[in-house]
C-alpha positions in Angstrom: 17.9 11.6 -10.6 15.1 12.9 -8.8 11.3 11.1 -8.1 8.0 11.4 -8.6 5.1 9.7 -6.6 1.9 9.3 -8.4 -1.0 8.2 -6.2 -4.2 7.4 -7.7 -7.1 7.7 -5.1 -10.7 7.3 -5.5 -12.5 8.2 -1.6 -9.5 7.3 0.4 -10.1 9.7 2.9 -9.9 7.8 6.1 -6.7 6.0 4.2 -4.5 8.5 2.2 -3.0 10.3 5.0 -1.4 6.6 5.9 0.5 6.4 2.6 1.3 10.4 2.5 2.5 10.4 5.9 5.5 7.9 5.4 6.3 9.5 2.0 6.5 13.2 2.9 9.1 11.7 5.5 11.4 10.9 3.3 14.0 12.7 1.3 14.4 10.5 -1.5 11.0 11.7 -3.2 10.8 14.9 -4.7 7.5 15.3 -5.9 4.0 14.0 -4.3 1.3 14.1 -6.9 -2.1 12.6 -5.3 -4.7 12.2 -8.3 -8.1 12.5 -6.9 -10.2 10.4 -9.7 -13.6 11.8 -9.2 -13.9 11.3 -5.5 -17.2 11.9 -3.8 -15.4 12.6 0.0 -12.7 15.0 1.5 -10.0 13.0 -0.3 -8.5 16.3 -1.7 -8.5 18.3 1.3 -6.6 15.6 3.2 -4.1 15.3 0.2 -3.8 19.1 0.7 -3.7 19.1 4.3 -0.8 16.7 4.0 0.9 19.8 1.9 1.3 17.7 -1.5 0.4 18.5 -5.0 -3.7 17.4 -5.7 -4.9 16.9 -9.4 -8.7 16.6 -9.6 -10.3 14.7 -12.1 -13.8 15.8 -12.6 -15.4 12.0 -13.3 -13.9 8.7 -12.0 -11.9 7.6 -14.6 -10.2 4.6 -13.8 -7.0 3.6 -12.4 -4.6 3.6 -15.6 -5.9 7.0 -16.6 -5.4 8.4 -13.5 -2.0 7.2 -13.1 -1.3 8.3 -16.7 -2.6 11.9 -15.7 -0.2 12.3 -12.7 2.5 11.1 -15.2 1.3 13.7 -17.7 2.0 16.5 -14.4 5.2 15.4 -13.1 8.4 17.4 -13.0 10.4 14.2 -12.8 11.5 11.5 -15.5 11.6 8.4 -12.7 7.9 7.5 -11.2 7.1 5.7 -8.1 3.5 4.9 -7.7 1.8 3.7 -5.1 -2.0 3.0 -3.8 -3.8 5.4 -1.6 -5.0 2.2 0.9 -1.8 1.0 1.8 -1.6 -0.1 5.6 1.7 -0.1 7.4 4.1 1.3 5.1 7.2 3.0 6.4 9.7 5.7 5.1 12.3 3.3 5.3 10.7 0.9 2.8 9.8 3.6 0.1 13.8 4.4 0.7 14.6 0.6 -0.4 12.0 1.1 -3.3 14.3 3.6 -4.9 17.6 2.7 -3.7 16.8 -0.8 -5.2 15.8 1.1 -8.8 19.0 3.4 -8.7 21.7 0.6 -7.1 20.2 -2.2 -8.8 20.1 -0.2 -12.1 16.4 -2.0 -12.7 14.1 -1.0 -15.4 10.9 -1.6 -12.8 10.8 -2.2 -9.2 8.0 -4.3 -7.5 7.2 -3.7 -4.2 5.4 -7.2 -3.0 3.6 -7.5 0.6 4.5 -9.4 3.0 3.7 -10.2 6.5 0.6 -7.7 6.4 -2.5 -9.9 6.5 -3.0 -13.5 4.7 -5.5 -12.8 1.7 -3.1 -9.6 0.2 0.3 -11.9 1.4 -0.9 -14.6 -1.0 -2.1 -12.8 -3.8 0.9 -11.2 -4.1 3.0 -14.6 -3.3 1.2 -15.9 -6.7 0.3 -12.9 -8.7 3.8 -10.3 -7.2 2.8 -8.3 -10.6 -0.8 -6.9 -9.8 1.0 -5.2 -7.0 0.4 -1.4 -7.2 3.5 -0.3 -5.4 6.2 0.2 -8.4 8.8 2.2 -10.0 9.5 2.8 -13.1 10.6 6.0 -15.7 8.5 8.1 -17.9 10.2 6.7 -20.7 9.1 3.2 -19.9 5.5 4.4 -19.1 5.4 6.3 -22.2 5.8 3.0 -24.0 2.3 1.5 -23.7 0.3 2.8 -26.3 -3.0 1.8 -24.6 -6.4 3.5 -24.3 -6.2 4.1 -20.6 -9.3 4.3 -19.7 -10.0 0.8 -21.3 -7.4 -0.8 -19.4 -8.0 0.8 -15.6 -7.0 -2.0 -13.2 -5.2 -4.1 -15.7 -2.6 -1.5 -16.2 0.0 -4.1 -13.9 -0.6 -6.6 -16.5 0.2 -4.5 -19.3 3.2 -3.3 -17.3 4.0 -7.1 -16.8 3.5 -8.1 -20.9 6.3 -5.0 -21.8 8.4 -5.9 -18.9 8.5 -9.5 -20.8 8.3 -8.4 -24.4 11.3 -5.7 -24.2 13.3 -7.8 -21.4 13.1 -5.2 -18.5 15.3 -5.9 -15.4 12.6 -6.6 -12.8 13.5 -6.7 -8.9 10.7 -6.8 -6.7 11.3 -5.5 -2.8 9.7 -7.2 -0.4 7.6 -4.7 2.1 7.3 -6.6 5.4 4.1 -5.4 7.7 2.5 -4.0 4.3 -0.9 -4.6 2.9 -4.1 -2.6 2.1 -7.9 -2.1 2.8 -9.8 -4.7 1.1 -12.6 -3.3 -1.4 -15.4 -5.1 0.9 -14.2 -3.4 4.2 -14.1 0.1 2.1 -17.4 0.0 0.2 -19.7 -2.6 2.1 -19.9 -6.1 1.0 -22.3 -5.5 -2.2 -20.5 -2.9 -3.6 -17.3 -4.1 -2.6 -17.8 -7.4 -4.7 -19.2 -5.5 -7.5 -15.8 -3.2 -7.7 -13.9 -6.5 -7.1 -15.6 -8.3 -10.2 -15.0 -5.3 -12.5 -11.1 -5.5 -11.0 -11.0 -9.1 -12.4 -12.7 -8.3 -15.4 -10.2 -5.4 -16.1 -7.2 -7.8 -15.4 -8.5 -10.7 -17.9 -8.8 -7.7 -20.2 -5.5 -6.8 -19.4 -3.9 -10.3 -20.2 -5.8 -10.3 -23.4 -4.9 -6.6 -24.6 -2.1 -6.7 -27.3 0.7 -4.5 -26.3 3.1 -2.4 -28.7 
């Protein structure tokens, strides 16, 4: 079966050619799909640059909706998503991502951090399910019937609830030297704690949205 990669970036200019870089390196992805979600910088032309597929939303829109638009446009019934700020992620690890989903025969594979920086290395020791870095098929996707665009960050929680409810095989792959740009360092500190307040906000929502 062939892949899809979904990234969702919102002005990850100076950080999108990190995580394209390792994945157009690899042969085990078939499809690149960078969703620019209203981006105010060169996001897109980087994405192009980098010679993968760019859908441009015209408004920021969230993170859930923009993951469930690159759903919408790819060729391919398994999906790997991943976030456009990763920091030290390798070819070789996106290869264990989906050789774990296909040898494993999981419903959803987690890919955790670990050994990247403290802060992301322990919110991922105690919450491994807000991780961004997953894969997953269509049909699986498909199956949260959720206002997208409601949920935004707290799409991993409602990934996490169905994973529960339906009894999903879950494996979760470790990625060793991975982690990502903190909001704060991207955005200044204001802003940064604003975006990082509505993050928590959408994840409480999250574990309080019912799903089907």
């Amino acid at each position: 079966m062939q892949i899809s990669a979904i990234i969702p970036a919102y002005n990850e200019a100076e950080r999108i050619e990190a995580v394209l870089r390792p994945l157009t390196q690899t042969k085990t992805v078939q499809q690149i799909i960078v969703v620019d979600d209203g981006s105010t910088d060169n996001t897109a032309c980087i994405a192009r640059a980098a010679g993968v597929e760019v859908k441009q939303l015209p408004l920021n829109c969230g993170k859930a909706a923009a993951l469930n638009y690159g759903v919408q446009a790819a060729c391919h019934n398994v999906l790997l998503f991943l976030d456009a700020d990763l920091v030290g992620l390798r070819p070789n690890q996106i290869n264990e991502l989906t050789n774990t989903y296909f040898d494993q025969k999981a419903d959803m594979v987690v890919g955790v951090f670990k050994n990247g920086r403290l802060n992301t290395d322990l919110s991922q020791i105690f919450a491994p399910y807000l991780s961004g870095q997953r894969i997953l098929s269509r049909s699986l996707w498909n199956r949260m019937q959720l206002n997208m665009e409601h949920v935004d960050f707290g799409v991993e929680i409602a990934l996490k609830k169905l994973s529960l409810k339906d009894g999903w095989k879950v494996v979760k792959v470790e990625l060793d030297g991975v982690t990502h740009v903190m909001k704060e360092e991207k955005r200044g500190l204001s802003q940064g704690l604003k975006d990082r307040f509505k993050m928590y906000g959408d994840i409480v929502r999250g574990v309080f949205t019912k799903v089907e």
